[in-house]
DRENLO-712108 format. One line per field, with one value per atom (N, C-alpha, C, CB): residue in three letters; atom name; x, y, z; residue number from 0. Coordinates in Angstrom, 1 decimal. Glycine has a CB too. Example, Ala and Ser with C-alpha at 12.3 -4.5 7.8 and 13.67 -1.06 7.14 Angstrom:
resn = (ALA, ALA, ALA, ALA, SER, SER, SER, SER) .
name = (N, CA, C, CB, N, CA, C, CB) .
px = (13.2, 12.3, 13.2, 11.3, 12.8, 13.7, 12.9, 14.1) .
py = (-5.7, -4.5, -3.3, -4.5, -2.2, -1.1, 0.0, -0.6) .
pz = (7.8, 7.8, 7.8, 9.0, 7.1, 7.1, 7.9, 5.7) .
resi = (0, 0, 0, 0, 1, 1, 1, 1) .
END
This chain:
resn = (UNK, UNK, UNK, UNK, UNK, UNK, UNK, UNK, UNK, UNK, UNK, UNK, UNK, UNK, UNK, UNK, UNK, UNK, UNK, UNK, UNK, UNK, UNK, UNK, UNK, UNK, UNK, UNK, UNK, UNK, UNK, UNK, UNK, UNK, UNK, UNK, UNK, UNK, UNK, UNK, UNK, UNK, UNK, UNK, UNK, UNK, UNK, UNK, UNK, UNK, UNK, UNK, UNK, UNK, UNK, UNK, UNK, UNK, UNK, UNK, UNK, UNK, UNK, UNK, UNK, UNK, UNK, UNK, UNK, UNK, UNK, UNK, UNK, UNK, UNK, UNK, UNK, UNK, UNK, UNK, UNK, UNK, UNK, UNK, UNK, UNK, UNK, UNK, UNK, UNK, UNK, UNK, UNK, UNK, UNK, UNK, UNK, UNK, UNK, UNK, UNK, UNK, UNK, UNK, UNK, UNK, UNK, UNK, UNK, UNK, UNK, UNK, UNK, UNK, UNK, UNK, UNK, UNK, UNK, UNK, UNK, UNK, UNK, UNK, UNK, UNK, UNK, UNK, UNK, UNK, UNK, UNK, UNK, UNK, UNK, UNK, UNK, UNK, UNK, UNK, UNK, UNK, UNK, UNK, UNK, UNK, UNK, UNK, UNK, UNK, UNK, UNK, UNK, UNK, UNK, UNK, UNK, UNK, UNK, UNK, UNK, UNK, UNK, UNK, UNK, UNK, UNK, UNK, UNK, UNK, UNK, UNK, UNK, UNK, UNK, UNK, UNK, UNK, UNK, UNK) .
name = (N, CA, C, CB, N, CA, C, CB, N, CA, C, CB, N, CA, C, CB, N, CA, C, CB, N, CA, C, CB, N, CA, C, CB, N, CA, C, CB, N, CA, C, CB, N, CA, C, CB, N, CA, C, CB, N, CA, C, CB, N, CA, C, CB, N, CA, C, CB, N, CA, C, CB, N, CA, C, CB, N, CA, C, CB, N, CA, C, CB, N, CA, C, CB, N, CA, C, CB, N, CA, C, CB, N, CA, C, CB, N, CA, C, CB, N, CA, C, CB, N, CA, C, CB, N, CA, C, CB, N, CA, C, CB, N, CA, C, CB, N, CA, C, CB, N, CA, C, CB, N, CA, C, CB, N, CA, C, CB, N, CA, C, CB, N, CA, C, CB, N, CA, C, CB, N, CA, C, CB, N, CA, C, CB, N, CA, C, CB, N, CA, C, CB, N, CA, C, CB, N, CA, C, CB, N, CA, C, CB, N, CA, C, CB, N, CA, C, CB, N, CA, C, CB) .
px = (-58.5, -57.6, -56.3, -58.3, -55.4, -54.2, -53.4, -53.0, -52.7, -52.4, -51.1, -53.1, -50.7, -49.0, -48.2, -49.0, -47.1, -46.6, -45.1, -46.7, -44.8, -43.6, -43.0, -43.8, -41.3, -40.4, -40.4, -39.3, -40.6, -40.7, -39.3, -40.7, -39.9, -39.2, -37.7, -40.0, -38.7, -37.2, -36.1, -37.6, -36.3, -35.4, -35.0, -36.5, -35.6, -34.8, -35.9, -33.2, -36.7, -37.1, -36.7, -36.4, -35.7, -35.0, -36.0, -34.2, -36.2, -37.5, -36.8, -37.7, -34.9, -35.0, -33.9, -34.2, -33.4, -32.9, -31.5, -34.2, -30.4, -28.7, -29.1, -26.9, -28.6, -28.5, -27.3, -28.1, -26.8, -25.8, -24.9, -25.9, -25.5, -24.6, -24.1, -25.6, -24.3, -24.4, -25.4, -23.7, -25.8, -26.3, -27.6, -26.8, -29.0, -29.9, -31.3, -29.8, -32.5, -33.7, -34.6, -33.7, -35.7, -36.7, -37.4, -37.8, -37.5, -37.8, -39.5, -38.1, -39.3, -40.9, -41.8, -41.0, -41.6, -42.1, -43.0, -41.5, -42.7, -43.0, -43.4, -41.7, -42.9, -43.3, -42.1, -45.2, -41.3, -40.2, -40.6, -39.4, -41.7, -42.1, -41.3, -43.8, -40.9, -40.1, -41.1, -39.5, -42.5, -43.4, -44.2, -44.8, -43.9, -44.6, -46.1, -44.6, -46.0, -47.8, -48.3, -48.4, -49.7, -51.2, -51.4, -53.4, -52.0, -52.5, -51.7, -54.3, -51.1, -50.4, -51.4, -49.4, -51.2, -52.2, -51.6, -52.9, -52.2, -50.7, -51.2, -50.8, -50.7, -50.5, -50.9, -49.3, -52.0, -52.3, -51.9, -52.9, -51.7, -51.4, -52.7, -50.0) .
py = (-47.9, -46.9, -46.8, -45.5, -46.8, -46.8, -45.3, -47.9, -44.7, -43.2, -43.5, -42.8, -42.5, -42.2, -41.9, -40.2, -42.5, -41.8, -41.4, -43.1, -40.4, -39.3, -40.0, -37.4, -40.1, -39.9, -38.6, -40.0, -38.7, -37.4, -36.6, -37.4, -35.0, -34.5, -34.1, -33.4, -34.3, -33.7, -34.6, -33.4, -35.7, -37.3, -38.0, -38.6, -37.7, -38.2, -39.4, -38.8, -39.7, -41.3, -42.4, -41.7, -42.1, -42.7, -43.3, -41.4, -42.2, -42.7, -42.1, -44.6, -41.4, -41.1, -39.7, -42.5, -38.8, -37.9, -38.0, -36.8, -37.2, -37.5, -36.2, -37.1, -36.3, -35.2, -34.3, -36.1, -33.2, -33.1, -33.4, -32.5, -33.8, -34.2, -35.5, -34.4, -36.5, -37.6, -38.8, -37.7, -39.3, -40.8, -39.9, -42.1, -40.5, -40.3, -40.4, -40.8, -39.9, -39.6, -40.2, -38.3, -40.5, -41.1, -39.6, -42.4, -39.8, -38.5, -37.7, -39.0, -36.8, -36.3, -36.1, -34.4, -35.7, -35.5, -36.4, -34.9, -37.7, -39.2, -39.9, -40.0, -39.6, -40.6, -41.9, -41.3, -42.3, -42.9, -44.2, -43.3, -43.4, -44.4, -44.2, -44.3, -42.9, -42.9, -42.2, -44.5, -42.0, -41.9, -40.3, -43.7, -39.5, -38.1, -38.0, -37.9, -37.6, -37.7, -37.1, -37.1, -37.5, -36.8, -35.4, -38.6, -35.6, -34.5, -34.8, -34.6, -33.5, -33.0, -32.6, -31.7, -33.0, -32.5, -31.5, -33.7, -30.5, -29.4, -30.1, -26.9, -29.2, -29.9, -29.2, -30.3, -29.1, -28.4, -28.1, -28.6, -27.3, -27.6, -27.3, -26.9) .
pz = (-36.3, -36.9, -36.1, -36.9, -36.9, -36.0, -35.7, -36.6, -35.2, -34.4, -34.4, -32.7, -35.7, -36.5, -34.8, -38.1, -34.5, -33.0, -33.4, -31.4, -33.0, -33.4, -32.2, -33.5, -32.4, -31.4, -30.3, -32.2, -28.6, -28.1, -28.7, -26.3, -28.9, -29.3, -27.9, -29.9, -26.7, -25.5, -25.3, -23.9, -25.4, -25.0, -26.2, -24.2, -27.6, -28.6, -29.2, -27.9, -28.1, -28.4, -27.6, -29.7, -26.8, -25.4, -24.3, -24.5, -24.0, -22.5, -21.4, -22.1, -21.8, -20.2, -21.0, -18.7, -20.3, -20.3, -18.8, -20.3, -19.3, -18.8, -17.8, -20.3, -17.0, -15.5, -16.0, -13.6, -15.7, -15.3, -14.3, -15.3, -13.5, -12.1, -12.6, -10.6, -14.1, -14.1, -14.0, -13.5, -14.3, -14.6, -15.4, -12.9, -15.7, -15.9, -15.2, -16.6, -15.7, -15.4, -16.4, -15.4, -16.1, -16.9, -17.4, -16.1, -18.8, -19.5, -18.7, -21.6, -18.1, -17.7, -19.2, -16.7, -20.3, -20.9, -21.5, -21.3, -21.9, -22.4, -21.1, -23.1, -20.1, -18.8, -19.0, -18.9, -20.1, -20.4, -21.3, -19.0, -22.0, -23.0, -24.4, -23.3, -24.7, -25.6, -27.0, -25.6, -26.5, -27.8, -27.2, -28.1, -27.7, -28.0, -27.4, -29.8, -26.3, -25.8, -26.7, -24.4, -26.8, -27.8, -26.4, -28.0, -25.6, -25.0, -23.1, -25.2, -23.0, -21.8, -20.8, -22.1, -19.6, -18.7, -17.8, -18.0, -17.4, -16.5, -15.1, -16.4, -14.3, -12.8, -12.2, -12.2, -11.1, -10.0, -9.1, -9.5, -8.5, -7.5, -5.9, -7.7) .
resi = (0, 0, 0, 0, 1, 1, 1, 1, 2, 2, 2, 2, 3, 3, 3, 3, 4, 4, 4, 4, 5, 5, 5, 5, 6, 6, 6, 6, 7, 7, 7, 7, 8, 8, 8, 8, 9, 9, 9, 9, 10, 10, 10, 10, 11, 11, 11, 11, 12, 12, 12, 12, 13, 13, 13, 13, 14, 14, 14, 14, 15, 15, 15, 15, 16, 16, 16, 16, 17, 17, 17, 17, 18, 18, 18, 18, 19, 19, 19, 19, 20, 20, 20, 20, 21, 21, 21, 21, 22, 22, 22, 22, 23, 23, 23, 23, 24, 24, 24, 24, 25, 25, 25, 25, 26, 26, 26, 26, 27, 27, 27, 27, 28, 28, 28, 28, 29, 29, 29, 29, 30, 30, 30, 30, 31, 31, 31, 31, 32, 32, 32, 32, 33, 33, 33, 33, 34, 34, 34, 34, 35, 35, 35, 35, 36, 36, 36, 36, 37, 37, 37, 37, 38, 38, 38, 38, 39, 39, 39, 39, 40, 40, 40, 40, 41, 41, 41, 41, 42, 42, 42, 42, 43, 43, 43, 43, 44, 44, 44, 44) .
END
């Protein structure tokens, strides 16, 4: 079965996201794959 994959909605589809200060960041949300994760894990601390 193949699994329909949406463009992430925060980066566009990119994989990375623009700083303000200048240059860019690899998108946290995708990890900089560019594809909409199925399931988010939160973070412990």
């Amino acid at each position: 079965m193949m699994h329909e994959s949406k463009p992430c909605a925060y980066c566009s589809g990119n994989g990375y996201v623009y700083v303000v200060l200048g240059g860019s960041e690899t998108c946290y949300c995708c990890k900089g794959t560019g594809v909409e994760q199925q399931k988010v894990e939160a973070v412990t601390k």
